[in-house]
C-alpha positions in Angstrom: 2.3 5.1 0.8 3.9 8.0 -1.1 2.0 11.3 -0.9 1.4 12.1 -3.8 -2.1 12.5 -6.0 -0.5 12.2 -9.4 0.5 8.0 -9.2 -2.6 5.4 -9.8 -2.6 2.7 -7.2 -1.0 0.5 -9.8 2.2 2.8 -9.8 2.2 2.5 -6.2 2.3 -1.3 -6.4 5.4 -1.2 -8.9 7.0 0.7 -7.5 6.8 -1.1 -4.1 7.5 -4.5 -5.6 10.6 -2.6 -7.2 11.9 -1.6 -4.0 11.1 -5.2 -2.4 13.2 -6.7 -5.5 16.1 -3.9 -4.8 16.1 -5.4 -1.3 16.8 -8.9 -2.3 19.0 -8.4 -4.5 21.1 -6.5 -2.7 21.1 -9.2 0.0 21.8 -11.8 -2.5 25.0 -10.1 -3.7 26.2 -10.1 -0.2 26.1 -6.3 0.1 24.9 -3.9 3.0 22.9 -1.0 2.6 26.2 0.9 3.7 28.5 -0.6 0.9 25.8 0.3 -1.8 26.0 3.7 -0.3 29.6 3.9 -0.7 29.8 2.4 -4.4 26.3 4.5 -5.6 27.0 8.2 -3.9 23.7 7.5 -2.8 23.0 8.7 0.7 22.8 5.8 3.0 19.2 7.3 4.8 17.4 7.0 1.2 18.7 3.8 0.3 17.2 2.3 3.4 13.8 4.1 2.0 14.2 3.1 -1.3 13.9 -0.3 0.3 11.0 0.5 2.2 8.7 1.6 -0.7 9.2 5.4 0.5 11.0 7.0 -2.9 10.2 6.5 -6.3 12.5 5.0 -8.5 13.2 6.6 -11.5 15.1 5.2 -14.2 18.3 7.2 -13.4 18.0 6.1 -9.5 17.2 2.2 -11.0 20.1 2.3 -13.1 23.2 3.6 -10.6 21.0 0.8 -7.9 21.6 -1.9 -10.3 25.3 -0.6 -11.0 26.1 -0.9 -7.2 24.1 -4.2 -6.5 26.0 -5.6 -9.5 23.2 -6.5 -12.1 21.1 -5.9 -14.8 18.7 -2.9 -14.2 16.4 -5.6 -15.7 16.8 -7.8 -13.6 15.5 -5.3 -10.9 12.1 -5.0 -12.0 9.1 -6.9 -11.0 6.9 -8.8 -13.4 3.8 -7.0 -14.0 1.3 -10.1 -13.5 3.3 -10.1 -9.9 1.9 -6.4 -8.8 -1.4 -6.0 -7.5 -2.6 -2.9 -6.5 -3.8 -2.4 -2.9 -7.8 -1.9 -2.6 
């Protein structure tokens, strides 16, 4: 759970299906954590959060993700009716 008082429970639950779906697709396109480090700039410690629900994913961070995964930043996100918000 991120710490912090000013996301519902909703944007909690996107944003941890987003990182889920980051996850996947990286292991779909056959890349490590390390090589989408490499290709992003982005340290390999917060992708490895990123994945893990622990950092919120702005649009910037979605975007240079998708770049180094090698899709659509689209094709990242999660379908809304596919969220659900913890209790």
């Amino acid at each position: 759970m991120l710490d912090d008082t000013d996301w519902t429970a909703e944007d909690e639950a996107f944003n941890w299906a987003l990182s889920k779906r980051i996850g996947q697709a990286r292991r779909a396109a056959g890349k490590t954590q390390s090589a989408v480090a490499r290709e992003t700039g982005i340290k390999y410690s917060r992708i490895c959060r990123i994945e893990t629900g622990r950092v919120r994913i702005g649009l910037d961070l979605l975007q240079r993700l998708a770049d180094g995964i090698g899709v659509s930043a689209t094709k990242l996100l999660p379908r809304t009716d596919q969220v659900t918000p913890a209790a």
